[in-house]
N, C-alpha and C positions, 0 to 999 in steps of 0.2 A: 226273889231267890235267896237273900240274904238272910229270910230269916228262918231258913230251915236249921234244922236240929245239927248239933256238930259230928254226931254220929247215925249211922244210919240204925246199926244194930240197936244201939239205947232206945232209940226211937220204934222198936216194933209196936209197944202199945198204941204208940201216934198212929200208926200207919192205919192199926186197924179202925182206930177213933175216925180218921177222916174218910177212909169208907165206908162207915155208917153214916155220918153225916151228910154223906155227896147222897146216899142211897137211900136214907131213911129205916134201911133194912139192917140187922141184925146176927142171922145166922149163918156162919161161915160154914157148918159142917163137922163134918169130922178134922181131928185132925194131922192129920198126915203129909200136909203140906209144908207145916210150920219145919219139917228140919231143914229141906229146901231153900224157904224161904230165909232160915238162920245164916246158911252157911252163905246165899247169893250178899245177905245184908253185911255178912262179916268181912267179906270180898270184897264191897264197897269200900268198908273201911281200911282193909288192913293193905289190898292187893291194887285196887282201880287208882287211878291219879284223872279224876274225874275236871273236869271244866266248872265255874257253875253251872254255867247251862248244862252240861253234862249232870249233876248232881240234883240241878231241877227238874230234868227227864228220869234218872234213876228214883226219885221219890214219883211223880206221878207215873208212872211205870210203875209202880208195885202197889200203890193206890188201885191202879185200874183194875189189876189182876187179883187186888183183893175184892173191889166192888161186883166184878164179874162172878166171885164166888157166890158174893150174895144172893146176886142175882139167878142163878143157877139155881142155887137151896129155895128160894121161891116158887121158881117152875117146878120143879120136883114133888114140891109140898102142893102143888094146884093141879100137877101131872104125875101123881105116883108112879103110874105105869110106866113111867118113862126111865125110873132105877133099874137097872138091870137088864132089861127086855134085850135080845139079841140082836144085829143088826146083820143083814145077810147079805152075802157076796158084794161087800163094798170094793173100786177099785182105785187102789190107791199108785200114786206116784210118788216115786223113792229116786232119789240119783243125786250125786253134788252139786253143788250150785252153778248157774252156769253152763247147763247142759241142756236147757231147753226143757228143762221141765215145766217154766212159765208157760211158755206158749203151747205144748200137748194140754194142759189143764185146760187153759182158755177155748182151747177147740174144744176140745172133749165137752167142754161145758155148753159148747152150743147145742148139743144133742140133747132134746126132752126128755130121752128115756134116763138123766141121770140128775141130781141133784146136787149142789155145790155148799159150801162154808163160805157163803159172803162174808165179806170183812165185817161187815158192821154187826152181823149177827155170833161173829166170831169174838168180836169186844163185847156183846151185850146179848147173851144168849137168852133168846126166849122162843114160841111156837112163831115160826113164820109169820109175817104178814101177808095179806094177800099184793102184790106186786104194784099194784097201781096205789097202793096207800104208803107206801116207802117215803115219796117226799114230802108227808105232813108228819111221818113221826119223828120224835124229835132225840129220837136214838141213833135214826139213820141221819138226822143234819146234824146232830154233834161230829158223827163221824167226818161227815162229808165236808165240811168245815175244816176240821183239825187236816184231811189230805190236802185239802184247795189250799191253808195255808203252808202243811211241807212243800207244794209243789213250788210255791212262790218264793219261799228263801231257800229252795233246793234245787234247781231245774236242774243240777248233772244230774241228781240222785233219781229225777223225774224221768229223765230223758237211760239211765241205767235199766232203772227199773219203776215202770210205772205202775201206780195204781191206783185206784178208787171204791166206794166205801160199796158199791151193787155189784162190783167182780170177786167173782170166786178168788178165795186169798187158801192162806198157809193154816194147816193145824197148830203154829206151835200158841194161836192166839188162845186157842181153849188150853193148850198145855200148861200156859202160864198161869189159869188157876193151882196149877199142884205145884209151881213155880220148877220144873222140869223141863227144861229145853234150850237146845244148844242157841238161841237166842243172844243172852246171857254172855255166850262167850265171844259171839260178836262183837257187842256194843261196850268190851271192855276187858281187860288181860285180868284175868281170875283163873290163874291155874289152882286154888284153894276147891272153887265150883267145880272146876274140871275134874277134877280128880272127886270130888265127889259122883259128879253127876255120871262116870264112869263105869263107878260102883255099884249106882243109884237102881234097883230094882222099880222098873217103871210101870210094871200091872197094876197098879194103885190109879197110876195115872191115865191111861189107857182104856181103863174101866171108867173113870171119871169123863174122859172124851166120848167112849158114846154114850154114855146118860144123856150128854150136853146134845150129841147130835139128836140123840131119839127125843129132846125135847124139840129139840129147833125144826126136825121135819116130822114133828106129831101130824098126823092123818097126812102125810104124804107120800104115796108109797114106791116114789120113782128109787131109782138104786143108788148108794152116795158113790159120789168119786169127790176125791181127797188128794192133796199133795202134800210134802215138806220134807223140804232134806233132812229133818230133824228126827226121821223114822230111821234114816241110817243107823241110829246110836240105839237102838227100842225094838228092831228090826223082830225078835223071838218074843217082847212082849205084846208089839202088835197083834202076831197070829196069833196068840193065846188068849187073847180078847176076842179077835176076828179071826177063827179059823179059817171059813173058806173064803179070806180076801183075795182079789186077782192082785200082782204087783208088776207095772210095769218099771224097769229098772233104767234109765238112762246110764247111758255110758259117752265120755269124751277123755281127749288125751288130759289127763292132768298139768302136762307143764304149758298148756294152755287157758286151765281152767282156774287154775290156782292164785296167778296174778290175776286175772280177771275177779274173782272174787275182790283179791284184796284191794283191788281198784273200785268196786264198788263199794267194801268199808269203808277207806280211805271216806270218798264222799258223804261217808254219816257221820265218821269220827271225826271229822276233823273240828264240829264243833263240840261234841262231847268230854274228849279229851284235852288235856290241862295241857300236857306238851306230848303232840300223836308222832311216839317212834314208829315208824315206818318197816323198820326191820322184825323190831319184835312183833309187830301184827302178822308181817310174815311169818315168822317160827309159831307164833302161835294157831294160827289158820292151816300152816301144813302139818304140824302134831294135830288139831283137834279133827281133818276131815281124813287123816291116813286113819286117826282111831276109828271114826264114824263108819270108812270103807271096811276093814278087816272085820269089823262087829257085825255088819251086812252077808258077809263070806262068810264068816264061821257060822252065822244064822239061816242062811238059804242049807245051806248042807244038809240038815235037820229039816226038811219040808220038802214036800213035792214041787218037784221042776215045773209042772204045769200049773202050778199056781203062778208063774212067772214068764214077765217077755223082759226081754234084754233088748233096748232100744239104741243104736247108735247116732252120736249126736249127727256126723253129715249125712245119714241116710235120712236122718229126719228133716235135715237144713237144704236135701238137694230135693225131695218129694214127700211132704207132710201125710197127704191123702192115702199115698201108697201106705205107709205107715201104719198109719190108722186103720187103715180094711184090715192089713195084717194083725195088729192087735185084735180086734176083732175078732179075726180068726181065730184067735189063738183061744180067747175067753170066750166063743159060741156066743157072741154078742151081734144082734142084726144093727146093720148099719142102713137104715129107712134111706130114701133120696131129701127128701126134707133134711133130715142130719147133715148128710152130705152138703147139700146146699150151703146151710149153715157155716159148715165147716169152713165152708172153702171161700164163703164171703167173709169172715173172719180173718183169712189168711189175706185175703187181698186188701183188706183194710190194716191190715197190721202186717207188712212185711218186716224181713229182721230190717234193722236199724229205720223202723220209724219216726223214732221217739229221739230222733238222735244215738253218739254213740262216745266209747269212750276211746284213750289211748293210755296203757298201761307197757310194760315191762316185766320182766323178773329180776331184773338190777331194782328198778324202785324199790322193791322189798326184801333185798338182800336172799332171795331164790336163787338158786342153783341147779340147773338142767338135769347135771347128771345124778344130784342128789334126791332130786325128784324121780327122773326114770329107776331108778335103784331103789329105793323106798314104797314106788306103787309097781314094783314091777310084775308079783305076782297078781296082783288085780289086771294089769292090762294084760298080762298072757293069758288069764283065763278065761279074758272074754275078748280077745282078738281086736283091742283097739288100737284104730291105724292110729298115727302121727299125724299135727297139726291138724 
C-alpha cells in the first residue's frame, strides 16, 4: 500500500498503465470518460481523508473500472452489432436505498422470462457464459474470491447487505466505466464530484450501458431487469436511451431509511476512512439522496405514468407476491406458476433479516426528524408514504 503514488490525479497515466498490464489490452475508447474520471481523482486528493487502505481500494477501484473499459472495447470490436442496437422494454428498479429494492430484484430475478447484470459479468463484461461453465472461468473466481474475502473481514457489512459474484448486482458497476455514479459519493465526502456529477449530462453514459448489456446478453433474448439507486440522479437520461423502460419506483419513510443507509456506510467506511466523521457522512448522504429524489420528480413529470409503478416499502414487507402480480399487471407481464414458485421459494429462503441485522439511529449521524420530514416532504405527499 505504501507504495502508491502520492497523488492520485498525477498518477492518471499509472492508472491507465496498470490496466493494460493486468489486461493485456489496449483500447480505452473514446473519450468521454477522462473528465469524470479527472475530477473523481482530484477528490481523492484534494477533498477525501482516505485511510491507506482506503487509498489502496480507491486506486484498485479505478484500476478495475479502467480494465472493464478495456474489456468492453474488445467485445464491441468481436461484436459490432452490439454498439448501438436498441434494447426493448427493459424493467428497471429505481428507489433509495434501503427500500427493498434488493430483494424485488432478487425475486424478480428468479423468473426465466428476464435476464439479470451478475456481478461478475458486471466487473468483466463480456457475451455470457453458458451457466454451468461459471465455476471454471476465471473471471467469475476472481470475483468470487474477492466477495468470500469481503465477507470474512466484513460479516456486518455481509450480514447488511449480502452478496455474491452469480446474483444479479447493481448497474453502477458498468457505470463505472464512464466513471459516473453516485458510488463515488459513498465511499468518501467529494462534494467537488458531487457537484459535478449533478451537472454531469449522463446520455454518454447510459448509451455506453447497453452497448455493455447488448454484449453481455448477445443471442439471448429474455427482457433485462436492472436496478440501482444510482438511476435516481439519470432518471431523464435513462428514458432517452430506453424509451419504453417499465420503472418500478420503491417508496419508504425517509427518516427511517436515511440512518439505515448511513449504518450501512458506516460498515464500509469505517476502514476506508483515515478518521470516519459520522455526522458529515450524515449531511452528506441526506443532500446527495434529497438531490437524487427531486431529479426523479422533476423527471417522471416529463413521461408517461404507465411507464411507472410506485411500490410501497410495507406493502412489499407485509406480502411480496401480492406485489409482484400487481406490477405485473401493471407492465402486461405474465407471471407463469413456475415464476411464481420460484419466487416464493426465494422469499422463504431469504426472509427479511436473514443474513442478520443491524442497529442504527438518527443521533449517530447527527439526523434530525424534523429536518428530514421537511426536506422530503413534498416527495412523501406525492406519493402517500405512511410513517415508520
Amino acid at each position: 500500500m505504501s507504495d502508491l503514488p502520492r497523488s492520485f490525479a498525477a498518477a492518471e497515466s499509472e492508472l491507465h498503465e496498470a490496466a493494460v498490464r493486468a489486461s493485456g489490452l489496449e483500447e480505452f475508447g473514446d473519450t468521454e470518460y477522462l473528465e469524470g474520471l479527472r475530477t473523481l481523482l482530484a477528490g481523492y486528493d484534494e477533498e477525501a481523508d482516505p485511510s491507506p487502505a482506503g487509498r489502496h481500494f480507491f486506486w484498485l477501484q479505478t484500476v478495475e473500472s479502467l480494465k472493464a473499459r478495456l474489456r468492453s472495447e474488445r467485445g464491441w470490436a468481436e461484436h459490432p452489432e452490439c454498439r448501438g442496437a436498441p434494447i426493448e422494454r427493459p424493467l428497471f428498479i429505481v428507489g433509495l436505498p434501503r427500500t427493498g429494492t434488493t430483494a424485488l430484484h432478487r425475486m424478480l430475478a428468479e423468473d426465466p422470462q428476464f435476464q439479470g447484470l451478475e456481478m461478475w459479468l458486471g466487473d468483466v463484461p463480456k457475451v455470457r457464459p453458458p451457466r454451468e461453465a461459471w465455476a471454471d472461468d476465471p473471471d467469475f473466481r476472481e470475483c468470487d474470491e474477492r466477495l468470500r474475502t469481503r465477507n470474512r473481514a466484513s460479516p456486518e457489512m455481509n450480514a447488511i447487505h449480502p452478496m455474491a459474484a452469480e446474483w444479479v448486482d447493481e448497474c453502477w458497476h458498468l457505470k463505472s466505466q464512464s466513471f459516473a455514479n453516485c458510488t463515488y459519493e459513498c465511499n468518501a465526502s467529494l462534494p467537488g464530484y458531487s457537484a459535478w456529477y449533478a451537472a454531469h449530462d449522463q446520455r454518454p453514459a447510459y448509451r455506453r450501458h447497453r452497448d455493455n448489456l447488448n454484449l453481455i446478453g448477445h443471442g439471448q433474448p429474455q427482457r433485462w431487469l436492472l436496478k440501482d439507486a444510482d438511476h435516481l440522479f439519470g432518471l431523464d437520461a435513462l428514458l432517452d436511451v430506453y424509451p419504453d423502460a417499465r420503472v418500478v419506483f420503491t417508496h419508504r419513510d425517509p427518516v427511517r431509511l436515511l440512518p439505515s443507509v448511513c449504518s450501512l456506510l458506516r460498515a464500509s467506511r469505517t476502514a476506508l476512512d483515515a478518521r470516519l466523521d459520522l455526522e458529515r457522512l450524515g449531511r452528506d448522504q441526506f443532500a446527495m439522496w434529497e438531490r437524487g429524489i427531486y431529479s426523479t420528480l422533476d423527471a417522471r413529470r416529463g413521461h408517461d405514468p404507465a411507464q411507472f409503478y410506485d411500490l410501497q416499502f410495507h406493502d412489499f414487507q407485509r406480502d411480496p407476491l401480492e406485489c409482484i402480480r400487481k406490477i405485473y399487471a401493471q407492465f402486461g407481464l405474465d407471471l407463469s406458476d413456475e415464476a411464481e414458485r420460484r419466487i416464493q421459494a426465494w422469499r422463504d429462503a431469504n426472509p427479511p433479516g436473514a443474513h442478520g441485522g443491524h442497529i442504527y439511529s438518527l443521533d449517530d449521524f447527527g439526523l434530525d426528524e424534523g429536518e428530514i420530514l421537511e426536506r422530503f416532504r413534498a416527495y412523501t405527499d406525492t406519493f402517500d408514504i405512511p410513517r415508520g
